[in-house]
C-alpha positions as CSV (number, residue, x, y, z in Angstrom):
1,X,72.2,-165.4,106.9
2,X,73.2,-162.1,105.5
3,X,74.9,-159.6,107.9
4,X,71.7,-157.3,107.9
5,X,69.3,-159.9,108.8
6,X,71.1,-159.7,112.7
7,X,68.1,-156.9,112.9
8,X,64.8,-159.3,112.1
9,X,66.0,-162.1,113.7
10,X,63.9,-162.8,116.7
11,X,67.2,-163.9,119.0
12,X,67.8,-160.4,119.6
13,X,64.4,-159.2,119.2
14,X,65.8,-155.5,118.6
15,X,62.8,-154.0,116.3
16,X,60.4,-155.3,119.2
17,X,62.1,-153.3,121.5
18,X,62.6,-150.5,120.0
19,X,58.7,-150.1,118.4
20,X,57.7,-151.4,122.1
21,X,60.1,-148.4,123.8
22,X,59.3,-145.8,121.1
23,X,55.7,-146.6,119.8
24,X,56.8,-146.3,116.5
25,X,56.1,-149.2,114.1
26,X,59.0,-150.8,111.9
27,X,58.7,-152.6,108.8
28,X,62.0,-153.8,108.2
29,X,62.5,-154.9,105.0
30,X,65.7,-157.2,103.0
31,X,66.1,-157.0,99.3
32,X,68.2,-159.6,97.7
33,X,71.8,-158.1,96.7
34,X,70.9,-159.0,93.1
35,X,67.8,-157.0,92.9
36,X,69.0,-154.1,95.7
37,X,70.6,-151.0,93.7
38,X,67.5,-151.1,91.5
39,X,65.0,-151.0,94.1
40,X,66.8,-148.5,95.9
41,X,67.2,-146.1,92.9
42,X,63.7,-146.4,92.9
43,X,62.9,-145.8,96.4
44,X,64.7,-142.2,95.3
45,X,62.4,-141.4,93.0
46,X,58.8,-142.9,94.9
47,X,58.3,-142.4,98.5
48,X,58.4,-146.3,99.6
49,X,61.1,-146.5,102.5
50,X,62.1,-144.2,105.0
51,X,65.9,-145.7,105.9
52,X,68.1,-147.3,103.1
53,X,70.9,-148.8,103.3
54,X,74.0,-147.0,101.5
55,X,77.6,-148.6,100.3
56,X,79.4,-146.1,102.0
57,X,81.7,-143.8,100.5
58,X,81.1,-146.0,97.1
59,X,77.5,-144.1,96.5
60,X,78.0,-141.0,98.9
61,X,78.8,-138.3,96.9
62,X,76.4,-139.2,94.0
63,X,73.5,-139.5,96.3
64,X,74.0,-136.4,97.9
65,X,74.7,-134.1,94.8
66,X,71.2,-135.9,93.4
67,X,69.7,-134.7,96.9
68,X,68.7,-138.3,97.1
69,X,69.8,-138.1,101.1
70,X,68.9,-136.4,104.3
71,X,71.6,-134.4,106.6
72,X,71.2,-136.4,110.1
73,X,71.7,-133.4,113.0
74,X,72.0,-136.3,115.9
75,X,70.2,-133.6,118.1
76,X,67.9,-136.6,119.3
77,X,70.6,-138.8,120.5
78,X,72.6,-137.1,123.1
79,X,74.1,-140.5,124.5
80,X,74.9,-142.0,120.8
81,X,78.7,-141.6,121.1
82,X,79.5,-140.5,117.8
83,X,83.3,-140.6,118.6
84,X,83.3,-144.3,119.5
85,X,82.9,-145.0,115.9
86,X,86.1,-145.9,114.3
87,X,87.7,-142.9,112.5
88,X,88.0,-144.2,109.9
89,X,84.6,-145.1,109.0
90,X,83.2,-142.0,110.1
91,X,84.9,-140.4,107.2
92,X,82.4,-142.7,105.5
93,X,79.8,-141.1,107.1
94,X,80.0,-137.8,106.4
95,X,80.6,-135.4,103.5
96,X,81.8,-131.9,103.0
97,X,81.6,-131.4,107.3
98,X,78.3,-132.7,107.1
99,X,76.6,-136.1,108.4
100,X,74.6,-138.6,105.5
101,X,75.2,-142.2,107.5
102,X,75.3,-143.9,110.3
103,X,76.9,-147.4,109.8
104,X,76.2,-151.1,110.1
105,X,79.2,-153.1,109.2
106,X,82.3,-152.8,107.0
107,X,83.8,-155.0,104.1
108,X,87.4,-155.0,103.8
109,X,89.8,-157.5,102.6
110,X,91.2,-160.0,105.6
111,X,92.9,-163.4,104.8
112,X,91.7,-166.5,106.2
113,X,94.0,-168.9,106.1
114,X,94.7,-172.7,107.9
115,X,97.5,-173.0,110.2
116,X,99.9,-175.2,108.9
117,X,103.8,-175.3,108.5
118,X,103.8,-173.7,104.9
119,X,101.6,-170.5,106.7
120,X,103.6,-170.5,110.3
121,X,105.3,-167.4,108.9
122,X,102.0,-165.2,108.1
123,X,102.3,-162.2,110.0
124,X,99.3,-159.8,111.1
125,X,99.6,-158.0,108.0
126,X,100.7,-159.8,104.4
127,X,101.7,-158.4,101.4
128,X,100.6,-159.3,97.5
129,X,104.1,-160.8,96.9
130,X,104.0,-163.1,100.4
131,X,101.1,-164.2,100.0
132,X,101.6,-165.7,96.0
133,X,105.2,-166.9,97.8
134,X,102.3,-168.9,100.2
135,X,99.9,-170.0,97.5
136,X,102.9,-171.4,95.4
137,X,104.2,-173.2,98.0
138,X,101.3,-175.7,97.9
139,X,100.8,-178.2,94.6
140,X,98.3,-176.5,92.3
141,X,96.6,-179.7,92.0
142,X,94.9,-179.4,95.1
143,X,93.2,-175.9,94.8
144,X,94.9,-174.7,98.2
145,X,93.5,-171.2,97.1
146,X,90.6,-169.5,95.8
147,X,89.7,-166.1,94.4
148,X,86.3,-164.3,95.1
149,X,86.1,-163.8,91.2
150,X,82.7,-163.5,90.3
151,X,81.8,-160.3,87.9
152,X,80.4,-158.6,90.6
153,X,83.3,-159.4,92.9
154,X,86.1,-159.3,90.8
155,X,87.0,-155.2,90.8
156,X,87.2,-155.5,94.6
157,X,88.9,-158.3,94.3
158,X,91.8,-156.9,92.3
159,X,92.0,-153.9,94.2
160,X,95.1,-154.9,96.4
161,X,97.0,-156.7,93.8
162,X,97.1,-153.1,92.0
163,X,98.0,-151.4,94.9
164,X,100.6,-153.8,94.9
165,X,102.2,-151.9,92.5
166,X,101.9,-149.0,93.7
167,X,98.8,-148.2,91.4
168,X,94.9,-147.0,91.9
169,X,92.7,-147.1,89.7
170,X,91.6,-143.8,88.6
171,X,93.2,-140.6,89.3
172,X,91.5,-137.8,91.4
173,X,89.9,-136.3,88.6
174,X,89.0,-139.4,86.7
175,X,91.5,-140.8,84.5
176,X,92.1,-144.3,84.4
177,X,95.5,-145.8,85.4
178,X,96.2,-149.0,85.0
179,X,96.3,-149.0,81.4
180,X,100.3,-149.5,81.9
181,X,103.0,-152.4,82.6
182,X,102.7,-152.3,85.8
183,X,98.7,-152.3,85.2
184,X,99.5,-155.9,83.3
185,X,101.6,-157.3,85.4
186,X,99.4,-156.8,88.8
187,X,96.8,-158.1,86.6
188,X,99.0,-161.4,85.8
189,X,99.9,-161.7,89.2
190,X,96.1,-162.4,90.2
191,X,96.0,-164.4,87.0
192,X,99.0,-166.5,88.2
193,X,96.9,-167.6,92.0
194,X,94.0,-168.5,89.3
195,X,95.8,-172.0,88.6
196,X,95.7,-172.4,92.3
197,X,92.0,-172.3,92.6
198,X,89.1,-174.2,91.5
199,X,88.5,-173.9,88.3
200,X,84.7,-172.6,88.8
201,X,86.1,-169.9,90.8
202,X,84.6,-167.3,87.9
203,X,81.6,-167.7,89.6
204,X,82.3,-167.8,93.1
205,X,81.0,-164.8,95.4
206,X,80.9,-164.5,99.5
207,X,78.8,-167.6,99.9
208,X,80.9,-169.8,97.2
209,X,84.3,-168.5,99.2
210,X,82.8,-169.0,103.0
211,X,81.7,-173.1,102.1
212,X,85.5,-173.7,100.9
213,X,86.7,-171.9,103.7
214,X,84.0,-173.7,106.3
215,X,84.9,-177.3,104.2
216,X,88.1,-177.4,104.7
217,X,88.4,-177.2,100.5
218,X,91.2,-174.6,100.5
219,X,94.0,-173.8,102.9
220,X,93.7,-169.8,102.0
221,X,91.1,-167.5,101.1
222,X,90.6,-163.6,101.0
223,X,86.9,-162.7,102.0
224,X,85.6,-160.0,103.4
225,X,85.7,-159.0,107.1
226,X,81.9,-158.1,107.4
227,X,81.7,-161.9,106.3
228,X,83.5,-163.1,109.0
229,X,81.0,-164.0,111.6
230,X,79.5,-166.1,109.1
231,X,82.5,-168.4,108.0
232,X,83.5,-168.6,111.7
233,X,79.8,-170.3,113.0
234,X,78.9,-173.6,113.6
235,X,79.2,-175.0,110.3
236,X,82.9,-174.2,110.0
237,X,85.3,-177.6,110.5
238,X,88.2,-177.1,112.7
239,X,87.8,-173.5,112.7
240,X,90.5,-173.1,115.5
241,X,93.1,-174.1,113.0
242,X,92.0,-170.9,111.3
243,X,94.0,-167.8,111.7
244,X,93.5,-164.2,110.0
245,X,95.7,-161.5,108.5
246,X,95.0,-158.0,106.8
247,X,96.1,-157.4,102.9
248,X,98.9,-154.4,103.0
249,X,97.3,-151.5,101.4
250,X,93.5,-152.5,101.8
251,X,90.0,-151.5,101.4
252,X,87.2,-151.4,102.7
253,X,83.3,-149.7,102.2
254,X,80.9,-149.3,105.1
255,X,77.1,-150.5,104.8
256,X,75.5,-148.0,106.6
257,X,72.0,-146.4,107.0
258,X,70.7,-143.3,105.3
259,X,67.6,-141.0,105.8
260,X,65.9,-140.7,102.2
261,X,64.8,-137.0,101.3
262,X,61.6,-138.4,100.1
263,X,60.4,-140.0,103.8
264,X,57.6,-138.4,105.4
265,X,58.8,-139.4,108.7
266,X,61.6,-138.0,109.2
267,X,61.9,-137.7,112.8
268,X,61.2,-141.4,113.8
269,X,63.4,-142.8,110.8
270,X,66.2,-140.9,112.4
271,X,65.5,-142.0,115.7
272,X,65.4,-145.5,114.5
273,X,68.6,-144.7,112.7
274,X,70.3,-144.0,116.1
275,X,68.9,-146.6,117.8
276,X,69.7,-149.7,115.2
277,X,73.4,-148.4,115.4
278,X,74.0,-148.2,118.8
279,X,76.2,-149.2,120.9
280,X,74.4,-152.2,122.0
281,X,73.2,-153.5,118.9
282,X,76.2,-152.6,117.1
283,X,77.8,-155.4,119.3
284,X,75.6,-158.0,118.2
285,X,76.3,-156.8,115.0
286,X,79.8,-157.6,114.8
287,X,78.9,-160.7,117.1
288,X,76.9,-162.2,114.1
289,X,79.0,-160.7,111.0
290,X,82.3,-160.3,112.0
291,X,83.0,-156.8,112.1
292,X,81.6,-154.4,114.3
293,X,82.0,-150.2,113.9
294,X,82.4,-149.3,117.2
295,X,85.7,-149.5,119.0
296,X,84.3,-150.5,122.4
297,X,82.8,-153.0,120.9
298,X,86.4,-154.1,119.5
299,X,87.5,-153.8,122.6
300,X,84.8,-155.2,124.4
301,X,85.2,-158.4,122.4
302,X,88.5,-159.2,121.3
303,X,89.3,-162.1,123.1
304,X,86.2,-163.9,122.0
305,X,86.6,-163.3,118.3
306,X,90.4,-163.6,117.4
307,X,89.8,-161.8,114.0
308,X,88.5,-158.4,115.7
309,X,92.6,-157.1,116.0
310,X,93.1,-157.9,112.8
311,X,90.0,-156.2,111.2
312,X,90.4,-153.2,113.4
313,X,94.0,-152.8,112.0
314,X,92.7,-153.2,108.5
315,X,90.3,-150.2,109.1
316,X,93.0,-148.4,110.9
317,X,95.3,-148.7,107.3
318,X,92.5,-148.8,104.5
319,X,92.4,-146.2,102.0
320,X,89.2,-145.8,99.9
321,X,89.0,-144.9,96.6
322,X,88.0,-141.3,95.4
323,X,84.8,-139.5,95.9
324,X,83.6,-139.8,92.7
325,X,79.3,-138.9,91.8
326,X,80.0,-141.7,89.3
327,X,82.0,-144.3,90.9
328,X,79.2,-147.2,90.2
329,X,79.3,-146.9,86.6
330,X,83.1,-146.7,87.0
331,X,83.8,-149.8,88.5
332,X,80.5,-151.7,86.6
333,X,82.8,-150.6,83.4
334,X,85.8,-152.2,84.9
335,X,84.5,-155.4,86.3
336,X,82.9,-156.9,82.8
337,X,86.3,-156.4,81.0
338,X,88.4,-157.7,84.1
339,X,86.2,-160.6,83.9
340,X,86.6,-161.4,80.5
341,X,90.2,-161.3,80.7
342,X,89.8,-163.2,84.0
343,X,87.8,-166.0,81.9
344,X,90.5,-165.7,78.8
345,X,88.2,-164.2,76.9
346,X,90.3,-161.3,75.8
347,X,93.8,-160.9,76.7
348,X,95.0,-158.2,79.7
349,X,96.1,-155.8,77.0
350,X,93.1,-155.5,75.5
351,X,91.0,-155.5,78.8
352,X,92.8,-152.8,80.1
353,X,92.6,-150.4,76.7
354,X,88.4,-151.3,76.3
355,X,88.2,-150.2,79.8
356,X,90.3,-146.8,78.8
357,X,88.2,-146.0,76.0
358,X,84.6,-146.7,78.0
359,X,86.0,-144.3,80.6
């Protein structure tokens, strides 16, 4: 099950109590991630839904400047709690003082990783260079690692070996900047875990990384924290021998919900809105995904799901990447080169200067 599908699923019966409390019917609808930045961009430009779901500060800006979103007042939620939302994803939330989202879950990078005597030492937090001290520590025969490579993975997936170094990858106003030495060599760094992983790992996205995890296929594994609640259920072998840590210098984006201009129902979308985030369902949220948004809810819970310290630390230390109106096209320009080199296609050096002269 995806993370959003918490909200249809009869086990918590939350749209039948809300349209049963409210009188207002929901048609809550789940577009496969493959087909879902099309169909929203044209829910922008036809009046089909009411609430979409948004990537956080990834799309924000662009959305807004293309009036593509409604300002949210909260006037009709007095008891939402808007300050029990972690800080740091209510920076998410809101641009230029003013309120676009209200969120679902968060991605950001955690490690999973098997207790063992070769990881005793892993620490809360781990850095780039620990954890390829880890990885190499194991025979590279037996695949004890694997990345989350695919195309539309790989940017992401880089991120914190970059950061590594002490780079990001585009300036304030633009410019691209790991074009460099220290560009290639957090780039060979990554390239370096590849011989440590499956070989089909070129391909693998959250789904290829949770059945390694669950299987018992690899002893570490970076995945994201909204896919937690997933890789910790039922199907997971020995998942008490599984322990967590957050990548030094991480990100993360928040899913959340936005108010299209175009709806002609304003007022009960945004009622809805408060209502599918609220406290309450929030809970069952992170209960069924792995990472809640609100910090009672961290609180609330942190003895029954081990990872919620970690992943509240990760928020607490993630750093998002500029607000750019074009960021999409940005990292789309990014991720075919980085897989190309990835795949040994093209070399780093040349990767890195195609990507200079799209941008």
């Amino acid at each position: 099950m995806t993370a959003v599908e918490v909200y249809n699923d009869p086990k918590y019966g939350f749209l039948e109590e809300f349209q049963k409390n409210k009188q207002i019917e929901v048609n809550f609808e789940i577009v496969s991630f493959n087909k879902y930045y099309e169909e929203l961009m044209k829910s922008f430009q036809k009046y089909k839904y009411d609430v979409v779901m948004v990537a956080g500060h990834l799309w924000l800006k662009e959305f807004v400047e293309k009036d593509y979103l409604a300002e949210l007042k909260l006037t009709a939620a007095q008891d939402y709690n808007y300050l029990d939302i972690v800080e740091e994803i209510r920076e998410e939330l809101e641009l230029d003082g003013k309120k676009y989202l209200l969120p679902s879950f968060s991605d950001g990078h955690i490690l999973v990783y098997r207790k063992s005597n070769k990881t005793k030492n892993i620490g809360e937090k781990i850095t780039i260079k620990e954890l390829i001290a880890v990885v190499k520590s194991f025979e590279q025969a037996a695949n004890p690692f694997v990345l989350k490579a695919d195309v539309s993975e790989i940017f992401l997936d880089l991120l914190p070996y970059f950061r590594a170094e002490g780079l990001e990858p585009f300036s304030e106003a633009g410019e691209f900047l790991l074009n460099n030495e220290t560009g290639i060599e957090a780039f060979n760094n990554y390239l370096v875990l590849k011989k440590y992983c499956n070989k089909n790992i070129v391909n693998f996205g959250n789904e290829e990384v949770k059945n390694v995890i669950q299987k018992k296929k690899v002893e570490l594994a970076v995945t994201w924290s909204g896919q937690l609640g997933s890789v910790m259920d039922n199907d997971c072998l020995e998942k008490d021998s599984l322990d967590f840590a957050y990548l030094e210098k991480p990100w993360k984006t928040t899913w959340s919900f936005a108010l299209n201009n175009l709806s002609q129902k304003k007022e009960a979308a945004e009622e809805f809105m408060y209502y599918i985030t609220s406290q309450k369902v929030d809970r069952s949220v992170g209960e069924h995904c792995g990472n809640p948004t609100r910090l009672s809810n961290f609180e609330a819970d942190r003895e029954k799901f081990r990872w919620y310290k970690v992943v509240l630390e990760m928020l607490i230390n993630s750093k998002n990447l500029p607000d750019f109106k074009n960021m999409g096209s940005l990292i789309s320009s990014c991720s075919g080169e980085f897989h190309q080199a990835l795949k040994g296609k093209i070399s780093v050096e040349e990767a890195l200067n195609n990507i200079e002269k799209l941008i």
